[in-house]
C-alpha positions as a Markdown table, in Angstrom:
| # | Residue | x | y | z |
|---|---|---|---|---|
| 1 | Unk | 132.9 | 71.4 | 88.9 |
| 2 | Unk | 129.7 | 68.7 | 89.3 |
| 3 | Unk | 126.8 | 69.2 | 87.4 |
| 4 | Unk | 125.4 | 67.9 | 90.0 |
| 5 | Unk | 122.2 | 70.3 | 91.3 |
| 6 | Unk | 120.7 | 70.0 | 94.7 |
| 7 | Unk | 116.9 | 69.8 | 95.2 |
| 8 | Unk | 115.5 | 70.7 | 98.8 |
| 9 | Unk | 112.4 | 68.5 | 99.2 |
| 10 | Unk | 109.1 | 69.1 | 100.8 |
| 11 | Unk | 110.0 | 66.5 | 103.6 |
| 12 | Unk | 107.2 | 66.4 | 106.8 |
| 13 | Unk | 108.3 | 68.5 | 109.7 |
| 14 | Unk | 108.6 | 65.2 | 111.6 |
| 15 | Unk | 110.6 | 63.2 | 109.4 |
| 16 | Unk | 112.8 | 66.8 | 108.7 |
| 17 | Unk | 113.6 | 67.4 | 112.7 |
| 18 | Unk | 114.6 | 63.7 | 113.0 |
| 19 | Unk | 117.0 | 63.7 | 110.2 |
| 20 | Unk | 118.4 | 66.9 | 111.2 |
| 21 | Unk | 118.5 | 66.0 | 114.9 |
| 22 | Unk | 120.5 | 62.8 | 113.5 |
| 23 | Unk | 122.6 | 64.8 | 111.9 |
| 24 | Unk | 123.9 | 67.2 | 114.7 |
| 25 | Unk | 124.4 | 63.9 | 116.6 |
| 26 | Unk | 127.0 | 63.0 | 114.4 |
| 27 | Unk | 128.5 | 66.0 | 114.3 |
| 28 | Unk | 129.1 | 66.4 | 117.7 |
| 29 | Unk | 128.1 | 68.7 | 120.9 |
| 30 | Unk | 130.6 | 72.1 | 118.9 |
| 31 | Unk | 127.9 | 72.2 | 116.1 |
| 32 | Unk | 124.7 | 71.9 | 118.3 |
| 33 | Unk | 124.0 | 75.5 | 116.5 |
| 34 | Unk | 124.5 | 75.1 | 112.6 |
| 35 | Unk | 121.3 | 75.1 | 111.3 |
| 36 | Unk | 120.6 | 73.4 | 107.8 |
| 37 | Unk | 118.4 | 72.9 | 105.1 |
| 38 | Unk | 117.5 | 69.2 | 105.1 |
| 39 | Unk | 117.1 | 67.8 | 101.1 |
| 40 | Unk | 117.1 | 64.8 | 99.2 |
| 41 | Unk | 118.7 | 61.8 | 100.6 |
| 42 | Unk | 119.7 | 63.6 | 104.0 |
| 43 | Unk | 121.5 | 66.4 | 102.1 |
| 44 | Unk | 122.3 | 68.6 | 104.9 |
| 45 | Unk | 123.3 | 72.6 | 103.3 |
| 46 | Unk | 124.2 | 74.8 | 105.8 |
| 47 | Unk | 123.7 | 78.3 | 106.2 |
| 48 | Unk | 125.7 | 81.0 | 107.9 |
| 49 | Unk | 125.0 | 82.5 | 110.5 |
| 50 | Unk | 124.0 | 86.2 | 111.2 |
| 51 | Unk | 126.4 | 88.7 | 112.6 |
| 52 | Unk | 123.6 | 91.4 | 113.7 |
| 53 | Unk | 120.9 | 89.6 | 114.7 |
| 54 | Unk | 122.1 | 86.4 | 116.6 |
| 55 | Unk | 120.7 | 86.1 | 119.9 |
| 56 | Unk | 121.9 | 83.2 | 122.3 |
| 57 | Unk | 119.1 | 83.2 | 124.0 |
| 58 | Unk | 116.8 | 83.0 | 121.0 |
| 59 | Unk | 113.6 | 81.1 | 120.4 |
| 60 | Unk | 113.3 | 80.5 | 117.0 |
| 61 | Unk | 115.4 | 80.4 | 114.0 |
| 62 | Unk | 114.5 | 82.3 | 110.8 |
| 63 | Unk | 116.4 | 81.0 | 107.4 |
| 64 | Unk | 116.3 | 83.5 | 104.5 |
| 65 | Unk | 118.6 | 82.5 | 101.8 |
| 66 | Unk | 121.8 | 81.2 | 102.8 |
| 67 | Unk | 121.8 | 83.2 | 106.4 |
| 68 | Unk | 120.2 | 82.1 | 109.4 |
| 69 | Unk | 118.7 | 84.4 | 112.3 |
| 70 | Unk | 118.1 | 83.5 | 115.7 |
| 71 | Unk | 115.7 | 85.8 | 117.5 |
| 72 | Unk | 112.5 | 85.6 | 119.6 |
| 73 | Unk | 108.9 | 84.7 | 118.3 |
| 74 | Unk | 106.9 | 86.0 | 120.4 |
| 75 | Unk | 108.0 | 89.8 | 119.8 |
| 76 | Unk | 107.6 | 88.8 | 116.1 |
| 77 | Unk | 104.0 | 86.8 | 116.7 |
| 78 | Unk | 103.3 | 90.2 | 118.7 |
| 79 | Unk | 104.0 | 92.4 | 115.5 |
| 80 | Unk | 102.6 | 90.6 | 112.7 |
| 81 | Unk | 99.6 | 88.0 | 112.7 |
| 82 | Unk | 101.0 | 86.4 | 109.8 |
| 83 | Unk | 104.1 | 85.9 | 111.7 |
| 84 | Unk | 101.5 | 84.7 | 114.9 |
| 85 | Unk | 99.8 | 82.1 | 112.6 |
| 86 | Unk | 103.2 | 80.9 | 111.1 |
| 87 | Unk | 104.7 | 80.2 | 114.4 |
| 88 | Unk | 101.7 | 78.1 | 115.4 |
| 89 | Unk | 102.2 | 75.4 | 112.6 |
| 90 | Unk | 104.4 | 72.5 | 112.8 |
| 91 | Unk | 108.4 | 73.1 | 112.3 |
| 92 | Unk | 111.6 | 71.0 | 112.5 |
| 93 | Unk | 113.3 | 72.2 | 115.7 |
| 94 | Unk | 116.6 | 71.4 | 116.9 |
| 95 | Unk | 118.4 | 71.5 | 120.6 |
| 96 | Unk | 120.6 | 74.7 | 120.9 |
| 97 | Unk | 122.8 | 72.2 | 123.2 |
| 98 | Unk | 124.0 | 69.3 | 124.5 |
| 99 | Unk | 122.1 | 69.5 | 127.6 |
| 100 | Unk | 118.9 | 67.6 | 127.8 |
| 101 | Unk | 117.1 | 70.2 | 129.4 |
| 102 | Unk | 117.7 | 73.0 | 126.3 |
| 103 | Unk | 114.8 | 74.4 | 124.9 |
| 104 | Unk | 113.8 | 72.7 | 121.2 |
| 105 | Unk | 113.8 | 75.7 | 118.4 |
| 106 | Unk | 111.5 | 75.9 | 115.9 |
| 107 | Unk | 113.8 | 76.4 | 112.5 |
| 108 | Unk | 111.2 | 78.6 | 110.2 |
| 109 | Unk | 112.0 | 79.2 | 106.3 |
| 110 | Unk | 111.0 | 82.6 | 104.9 |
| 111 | Unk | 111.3 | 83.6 | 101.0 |
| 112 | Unk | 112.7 | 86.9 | 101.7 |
| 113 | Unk | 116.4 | 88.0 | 101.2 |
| 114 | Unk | 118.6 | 88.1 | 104.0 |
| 115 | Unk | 119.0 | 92.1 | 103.4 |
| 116 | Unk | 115.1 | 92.9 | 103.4 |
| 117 | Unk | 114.7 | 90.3 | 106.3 |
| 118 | Unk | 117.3 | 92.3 | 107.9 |
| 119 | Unk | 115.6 | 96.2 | 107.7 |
| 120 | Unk | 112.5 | 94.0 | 109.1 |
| 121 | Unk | 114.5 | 92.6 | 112.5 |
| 122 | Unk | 115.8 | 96.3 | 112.5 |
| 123 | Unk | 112.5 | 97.9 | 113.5 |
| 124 | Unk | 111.3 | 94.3 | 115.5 |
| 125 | Unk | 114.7 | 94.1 | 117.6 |
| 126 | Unk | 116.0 | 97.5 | 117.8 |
| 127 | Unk | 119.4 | 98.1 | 119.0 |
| 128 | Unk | 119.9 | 102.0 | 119.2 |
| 129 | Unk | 117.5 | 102.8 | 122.5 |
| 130 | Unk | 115.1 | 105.0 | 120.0 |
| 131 | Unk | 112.1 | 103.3 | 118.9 |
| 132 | Unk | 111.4 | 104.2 | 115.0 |
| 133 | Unk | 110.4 | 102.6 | 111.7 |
| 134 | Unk | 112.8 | 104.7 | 109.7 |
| 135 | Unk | 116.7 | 105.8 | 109.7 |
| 136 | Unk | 116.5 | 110.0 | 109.4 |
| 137 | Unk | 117.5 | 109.3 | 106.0 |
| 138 | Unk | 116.9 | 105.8 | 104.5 |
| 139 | Unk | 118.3 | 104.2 | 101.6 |
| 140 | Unk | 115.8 | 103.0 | 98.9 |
| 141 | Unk | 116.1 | 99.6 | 99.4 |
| 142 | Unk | 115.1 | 100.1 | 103.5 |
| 143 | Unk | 112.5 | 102.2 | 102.2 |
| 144 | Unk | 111.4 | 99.3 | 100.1 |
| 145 | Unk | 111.8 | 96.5 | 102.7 |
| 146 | Unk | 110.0 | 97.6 | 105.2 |
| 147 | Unk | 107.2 | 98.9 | 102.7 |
| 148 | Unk | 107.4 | 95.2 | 101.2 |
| 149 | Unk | 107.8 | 93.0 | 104.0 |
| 150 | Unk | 105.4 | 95.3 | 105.9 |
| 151 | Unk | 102.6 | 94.3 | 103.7 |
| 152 | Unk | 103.5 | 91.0 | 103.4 |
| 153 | Unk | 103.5 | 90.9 | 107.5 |
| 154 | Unk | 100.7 | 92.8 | 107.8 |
| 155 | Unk | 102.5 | 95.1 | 109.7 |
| 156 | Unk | 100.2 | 98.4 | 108.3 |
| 157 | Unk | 101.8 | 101.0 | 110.7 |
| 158 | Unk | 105.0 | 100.0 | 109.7 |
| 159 | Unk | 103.5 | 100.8 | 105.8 |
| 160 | Unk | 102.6 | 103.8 | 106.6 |
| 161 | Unk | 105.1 | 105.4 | 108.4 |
| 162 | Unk | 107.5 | 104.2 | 104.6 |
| 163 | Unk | 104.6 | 105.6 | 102.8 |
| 164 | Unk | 104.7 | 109.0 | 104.9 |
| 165 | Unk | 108.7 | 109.4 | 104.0 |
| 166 | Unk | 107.8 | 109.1 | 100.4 |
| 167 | Unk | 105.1 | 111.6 | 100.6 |
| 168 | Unk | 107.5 | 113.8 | 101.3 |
| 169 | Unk | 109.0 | 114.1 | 97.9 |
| 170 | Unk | 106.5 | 112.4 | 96.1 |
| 171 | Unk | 104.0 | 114.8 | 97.0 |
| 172 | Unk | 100.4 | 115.4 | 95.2 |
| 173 | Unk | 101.1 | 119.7 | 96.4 |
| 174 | Unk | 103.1 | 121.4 | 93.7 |
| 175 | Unk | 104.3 | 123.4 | 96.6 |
| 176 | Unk | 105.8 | 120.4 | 98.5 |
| 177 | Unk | 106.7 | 119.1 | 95.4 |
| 178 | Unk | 108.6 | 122.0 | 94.4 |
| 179 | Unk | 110.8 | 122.6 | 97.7 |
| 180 | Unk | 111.9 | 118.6 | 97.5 |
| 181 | Unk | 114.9 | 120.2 | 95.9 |
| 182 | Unk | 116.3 | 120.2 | 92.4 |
| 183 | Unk | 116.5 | 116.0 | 92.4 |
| 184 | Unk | 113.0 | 115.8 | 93.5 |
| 185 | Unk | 113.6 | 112.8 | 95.0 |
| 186 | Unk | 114.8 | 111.4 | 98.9 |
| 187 | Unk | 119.0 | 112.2 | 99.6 |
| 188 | Unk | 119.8 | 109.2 | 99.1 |
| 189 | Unk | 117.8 | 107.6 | 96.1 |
| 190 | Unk | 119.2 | 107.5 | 92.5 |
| 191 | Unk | 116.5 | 109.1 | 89.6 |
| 192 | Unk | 115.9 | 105.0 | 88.6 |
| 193 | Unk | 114.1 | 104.6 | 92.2 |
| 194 | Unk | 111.5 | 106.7 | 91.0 |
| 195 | Unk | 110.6 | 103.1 | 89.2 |
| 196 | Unk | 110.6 | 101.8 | 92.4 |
| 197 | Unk | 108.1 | 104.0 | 93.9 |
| 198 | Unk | 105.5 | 103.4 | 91.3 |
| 199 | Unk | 105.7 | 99.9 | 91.9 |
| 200 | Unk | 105.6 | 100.3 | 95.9 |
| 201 | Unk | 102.6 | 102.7 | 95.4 |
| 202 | Unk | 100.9 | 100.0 | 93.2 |
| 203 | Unk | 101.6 | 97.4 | 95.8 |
| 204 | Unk | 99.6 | 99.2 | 98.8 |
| 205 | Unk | 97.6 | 101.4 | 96.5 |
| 206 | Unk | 98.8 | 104.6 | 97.5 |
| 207 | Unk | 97.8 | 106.2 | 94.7 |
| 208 | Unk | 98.6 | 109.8 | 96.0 |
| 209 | Unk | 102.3 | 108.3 | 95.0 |
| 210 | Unk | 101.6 | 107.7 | 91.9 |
| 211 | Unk | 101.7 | 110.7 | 89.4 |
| 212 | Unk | 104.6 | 112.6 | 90.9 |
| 213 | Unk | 106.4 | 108.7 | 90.5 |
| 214 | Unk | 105.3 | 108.4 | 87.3 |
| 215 | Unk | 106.4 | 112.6 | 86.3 |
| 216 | Unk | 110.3 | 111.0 | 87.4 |
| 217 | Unk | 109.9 | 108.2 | 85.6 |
| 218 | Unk | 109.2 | 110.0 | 82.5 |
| 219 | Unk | 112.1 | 112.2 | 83.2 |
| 220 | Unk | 114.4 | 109.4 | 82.9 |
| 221 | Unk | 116.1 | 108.4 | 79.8 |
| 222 | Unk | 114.3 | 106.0 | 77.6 |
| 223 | Unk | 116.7 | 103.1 | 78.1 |
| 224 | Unk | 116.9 | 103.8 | 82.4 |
| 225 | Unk | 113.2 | 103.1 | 82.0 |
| 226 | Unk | 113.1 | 100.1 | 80.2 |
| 227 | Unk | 116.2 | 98.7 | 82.2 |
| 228 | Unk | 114.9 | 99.6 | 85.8 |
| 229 | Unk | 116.4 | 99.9 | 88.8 |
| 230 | Unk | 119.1 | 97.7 | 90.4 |
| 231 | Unk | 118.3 | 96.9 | 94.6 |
| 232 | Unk | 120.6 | 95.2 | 96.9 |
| 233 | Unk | 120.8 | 91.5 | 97.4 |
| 234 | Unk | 116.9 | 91.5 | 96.0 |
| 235 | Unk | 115.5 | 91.4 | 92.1 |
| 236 | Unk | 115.9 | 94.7 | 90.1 |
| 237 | Unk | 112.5 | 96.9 | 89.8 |
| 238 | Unk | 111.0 | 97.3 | 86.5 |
| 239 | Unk | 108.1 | 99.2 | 85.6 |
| 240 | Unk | 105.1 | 96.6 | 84.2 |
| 241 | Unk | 104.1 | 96.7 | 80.3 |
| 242 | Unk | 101.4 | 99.0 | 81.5 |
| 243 | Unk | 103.4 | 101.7 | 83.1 |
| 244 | Unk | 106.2 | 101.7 | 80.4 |
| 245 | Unk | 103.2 | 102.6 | 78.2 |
| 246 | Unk | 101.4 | 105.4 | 80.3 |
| 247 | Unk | 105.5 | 106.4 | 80.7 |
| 248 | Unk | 105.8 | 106.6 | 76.8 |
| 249 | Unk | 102.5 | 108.0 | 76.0 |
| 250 | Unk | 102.4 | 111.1 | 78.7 |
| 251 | Unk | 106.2 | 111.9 | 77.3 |
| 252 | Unk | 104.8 | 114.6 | 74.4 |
| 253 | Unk | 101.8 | 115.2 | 76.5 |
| 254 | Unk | 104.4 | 116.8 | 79.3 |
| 255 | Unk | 106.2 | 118.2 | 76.6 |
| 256 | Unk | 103.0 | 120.0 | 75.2 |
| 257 | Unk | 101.9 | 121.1 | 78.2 |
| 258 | Unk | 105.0 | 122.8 | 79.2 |
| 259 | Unk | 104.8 | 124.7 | 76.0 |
| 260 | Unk | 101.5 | 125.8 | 76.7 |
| 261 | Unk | 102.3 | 126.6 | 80.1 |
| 262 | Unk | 105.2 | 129.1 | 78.9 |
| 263 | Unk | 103.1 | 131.0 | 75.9 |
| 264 | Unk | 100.4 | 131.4 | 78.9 |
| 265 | Unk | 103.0 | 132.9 | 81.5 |
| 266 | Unk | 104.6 | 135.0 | 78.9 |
| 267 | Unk | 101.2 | 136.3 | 77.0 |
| 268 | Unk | 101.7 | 140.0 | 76.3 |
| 269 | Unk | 99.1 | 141.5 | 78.5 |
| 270 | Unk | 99.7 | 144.1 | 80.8 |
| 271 | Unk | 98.4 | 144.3 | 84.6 |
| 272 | Unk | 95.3 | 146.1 | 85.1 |
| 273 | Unk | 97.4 | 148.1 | 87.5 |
| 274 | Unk | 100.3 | 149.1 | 85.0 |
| 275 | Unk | 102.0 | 152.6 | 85.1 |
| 276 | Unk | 103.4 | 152.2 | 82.1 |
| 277 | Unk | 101.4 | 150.5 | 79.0 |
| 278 | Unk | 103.4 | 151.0 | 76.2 |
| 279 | Unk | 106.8 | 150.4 | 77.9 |
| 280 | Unk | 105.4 | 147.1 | 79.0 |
| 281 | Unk | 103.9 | 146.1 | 76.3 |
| 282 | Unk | 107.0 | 146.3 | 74.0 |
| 283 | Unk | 108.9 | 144.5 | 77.2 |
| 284 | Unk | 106.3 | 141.6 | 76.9 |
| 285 | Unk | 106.3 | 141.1 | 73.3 |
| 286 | Unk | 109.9 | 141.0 | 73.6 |
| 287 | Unk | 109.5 | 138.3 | 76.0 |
| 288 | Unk | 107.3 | 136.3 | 73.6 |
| 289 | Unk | 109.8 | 136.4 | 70.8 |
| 290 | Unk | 112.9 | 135.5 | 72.8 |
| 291 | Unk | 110.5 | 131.4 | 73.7 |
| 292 | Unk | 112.0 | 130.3 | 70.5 |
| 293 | Unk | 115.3 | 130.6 | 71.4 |
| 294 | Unk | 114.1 | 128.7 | 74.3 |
| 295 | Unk | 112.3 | 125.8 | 72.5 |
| 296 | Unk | 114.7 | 122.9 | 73.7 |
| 297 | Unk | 114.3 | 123.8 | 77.5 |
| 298 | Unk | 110.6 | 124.1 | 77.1 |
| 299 | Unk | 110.1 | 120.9 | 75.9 |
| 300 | Unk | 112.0 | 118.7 | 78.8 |
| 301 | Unk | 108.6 | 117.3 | 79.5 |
| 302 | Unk | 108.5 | 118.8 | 82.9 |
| 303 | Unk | 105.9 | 121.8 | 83.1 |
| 304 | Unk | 105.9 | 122.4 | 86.4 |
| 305 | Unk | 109.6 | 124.0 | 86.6 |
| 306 | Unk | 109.5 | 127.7 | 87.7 |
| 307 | Unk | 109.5 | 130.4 | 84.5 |
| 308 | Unk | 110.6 | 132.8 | 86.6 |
| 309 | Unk | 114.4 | 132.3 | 84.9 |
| 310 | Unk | 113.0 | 132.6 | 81.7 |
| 311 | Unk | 111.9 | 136.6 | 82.2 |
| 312 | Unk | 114.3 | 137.7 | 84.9 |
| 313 | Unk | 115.8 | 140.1 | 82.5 |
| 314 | Unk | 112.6 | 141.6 | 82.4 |
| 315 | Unk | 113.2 | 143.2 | 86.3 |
| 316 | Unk | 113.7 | 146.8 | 86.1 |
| 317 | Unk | 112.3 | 147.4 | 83.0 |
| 318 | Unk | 108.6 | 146.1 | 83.2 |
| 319 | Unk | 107.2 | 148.6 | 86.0 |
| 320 | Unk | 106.9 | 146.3 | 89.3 |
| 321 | Unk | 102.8 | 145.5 | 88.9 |
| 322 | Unk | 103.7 | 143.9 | 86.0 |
| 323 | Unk | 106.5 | 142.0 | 86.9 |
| 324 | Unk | 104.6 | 140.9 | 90.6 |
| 325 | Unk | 101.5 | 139.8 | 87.6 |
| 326 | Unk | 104.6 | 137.4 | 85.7 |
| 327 | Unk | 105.4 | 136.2 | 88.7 |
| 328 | Unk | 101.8 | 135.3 | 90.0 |
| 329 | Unk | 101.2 | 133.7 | 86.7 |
| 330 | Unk | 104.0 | 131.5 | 86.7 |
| 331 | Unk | 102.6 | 130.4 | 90.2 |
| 332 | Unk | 99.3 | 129.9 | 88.7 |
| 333 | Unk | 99.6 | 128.3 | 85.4 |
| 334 | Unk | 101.6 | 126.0 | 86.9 |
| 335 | Unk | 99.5 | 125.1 | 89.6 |
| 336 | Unk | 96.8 | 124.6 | 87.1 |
| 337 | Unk | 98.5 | 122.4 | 84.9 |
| 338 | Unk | 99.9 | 120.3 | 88.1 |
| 339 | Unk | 96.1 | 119.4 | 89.2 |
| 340 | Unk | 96.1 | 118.2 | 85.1 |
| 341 | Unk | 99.1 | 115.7 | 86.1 |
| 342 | Unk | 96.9 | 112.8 | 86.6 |
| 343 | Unk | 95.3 | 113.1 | 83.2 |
| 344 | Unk | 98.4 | 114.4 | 81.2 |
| 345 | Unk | 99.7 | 110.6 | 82.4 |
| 346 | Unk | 96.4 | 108.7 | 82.1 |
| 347 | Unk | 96.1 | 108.4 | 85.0 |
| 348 | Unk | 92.8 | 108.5 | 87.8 |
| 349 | Unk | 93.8 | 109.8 | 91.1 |
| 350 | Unk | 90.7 | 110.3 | 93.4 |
| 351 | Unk | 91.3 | 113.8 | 95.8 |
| 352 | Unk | 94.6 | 114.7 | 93.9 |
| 353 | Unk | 96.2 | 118.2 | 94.6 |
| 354 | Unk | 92.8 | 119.2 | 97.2 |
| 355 | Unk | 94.3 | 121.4 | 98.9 |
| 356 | Unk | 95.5 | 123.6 | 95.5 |
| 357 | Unk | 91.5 | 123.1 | 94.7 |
| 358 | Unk | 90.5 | 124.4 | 97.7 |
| 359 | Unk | 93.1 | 127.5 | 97.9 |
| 360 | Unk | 92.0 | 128.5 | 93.8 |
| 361 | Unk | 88.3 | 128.0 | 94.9 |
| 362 | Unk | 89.2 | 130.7 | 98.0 |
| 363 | Unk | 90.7 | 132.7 | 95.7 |
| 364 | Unk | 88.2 | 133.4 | 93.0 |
| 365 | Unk | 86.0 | 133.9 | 96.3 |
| 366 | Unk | 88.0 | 136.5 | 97.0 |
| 367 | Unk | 88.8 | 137.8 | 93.5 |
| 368 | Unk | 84.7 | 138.2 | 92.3 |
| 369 | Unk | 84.1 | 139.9 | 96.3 |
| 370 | Unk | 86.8 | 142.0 | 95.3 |
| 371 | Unk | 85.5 | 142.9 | 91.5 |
């Protein structure tokens, strides 16, 4: 095998076209469409072409990596300025043909995979008759493409509408939150993309992202952390110095919290409302002796997990007022310790969990009208 190691050289467009243009002279009127690299001493490495996006008709040529696109600038120049003021500088072009008369093509060099490239010509060229950023459910690494190379493009509606999907599951309402489903996290992501998501939400700042990102992260193992997050045909994600910290500090704050969560759901107190004091009361205290036996699932270091598991053999034998009061506070409690999320992870989050702060406002309206 050579040792040999090929260097491609900033040559000027000019001098680049000619040399290439020499070179599909010599190689006859058959390869008029094999697009190269040109390098040191009119090195010529080619690059194959692209099944999906390969238009004949084409007016430019996109090379990412070792794959080479041919699709139509002006639908690109009308998406993106960055594309725009790209196109409007000097490129090599070659003839598509051996007639005279073909149209020259600008060949343009991007630094993006051929995979992320590829979820960008999706939404720029799309093939399926239905006009949409997203598949119904995406794969991280589209979600990260098109969040990625949207930003890079300046393509902000194409940002936002990646953005929005995460938001789904990623949510700043407990509620939401809650009803993403025990993997609190998109169909088809693995737990490690959670990683992902807190460097996407660092790249536009969309903050709102970042503490239910952060919550998965810490949820991880130690060592899935630390290793990050493998994506296709593109770098791995890893969390920076700065996040593996706020991941390994907020670890036995979550674990605390939960604690304190469960001794306040579970506090001995009977409904104002109860028909039957003493009976409770024994029933509750019961309940509070039995969170030892619990003490491993209360410290997982996620507080915001329902209680309601933890005092379901309590139904039929508190009277119903104080089992509807367990139930309200293991809505509350938790509630209140999610709106603490941002600071349990270190953490400022401007407007996190409004709308929980707006419905507990309404209700202590409600509650000191009511008293």
């Amino acid at each position: 095998m050579s040792g040999h190691t090929r260097k491609r050289a900033r040559l000027d467009p000019e001098i680049a076209a000619s040399n290439l243009e020499q070179w599909m002279k010599k190689a006859g009127p058959d390869q008029t469409c094999v697009l190269a690299t040109v390098g040191e001493g009119d090195d010529i490495v080619e690059h194959k072409k692209d099944e999906e996006f390969w238009y004949e008709d084409g007016n430019i040529f996109l090379i990412a990596g070792d794959t080479r696109f041919r699709v139509f600038k002006g639908i690109l120049a009308d998406l993106s300025p960055v594309f725009k003021d790209m196109f409007s500088i000097p490129h090599p072009r070659v003839n598509t043909s051996s007639s005279k008369a073909a149209q020259l093509c600008p060949v343009v060099h991007v630094s993006d995979s051929p995979d992320e490239l590829r979820y960008l010509l999706r939404v720029c060229f799309p093939k399926t008759g239905a006009s949409r950023y997203l598949s119904p459910d995406p794969t991280y690494d589209e979600v990260s493409a098109l969040i990625r190379l949207g930003h890079k493009y300046q393509i902000p509606q194409l940002v936002e509408s990646s953005l929005d999907y995460l938001k789904r599951y990623y949510s700043d309402d407990l509620e939401v939150w809650a009803k993403a489903g025990r993997k609190k996290r998109p169909p088809k992501f693995r737990k490690s993309h959670a990683i992902g998501v807190v460097n996407l939400a660092r790249l536009t700042g969309c903050t709102q992202l970042l503490p239910p990102a952060l919550l998965s992260c810490c949820l991880l193992r130690t060592d899935a952390v630390v290793a990050g997050a493998a994506r296709e045909g593109a770098p791995g994600e890893s969390l920076s110095l700065d996040d593996i910290r706020l991941c390994y500090l907020a670890r036995g704050k979550l674990a605390a919290a939960g604690v304190e969560t469960a001794l306040r759901v579970c506090q001995p107190l009977v409904s104002d409302t109860c028909s039957k004091t003493l009976r409770c009361v024994v029933f509750l205290i019961e309940l509070v002796v039995k969170l030892p036996e619990q003490a491993d699932q209360l410290c997982t270091g996620n507080p915001f997990r329902s209680y309601a598991d933890r005092f379901a053999f309590l139904r039929g034998k508190l009277c119903g007022s104080c089992y509807a009061m367990l139930e309200e506070r293991d809505r509350e409690e938790r509630r209140a310790m999610w709106k603490k999320l941002p600071e349990l992870l270190g953490i400022d989050v401007d407007g996190w969990a409004a709308d929980d702060k707006d419905a507990s406002a309404a209700g202590a309206e409600t509650s000191g009208s009511t008293a």
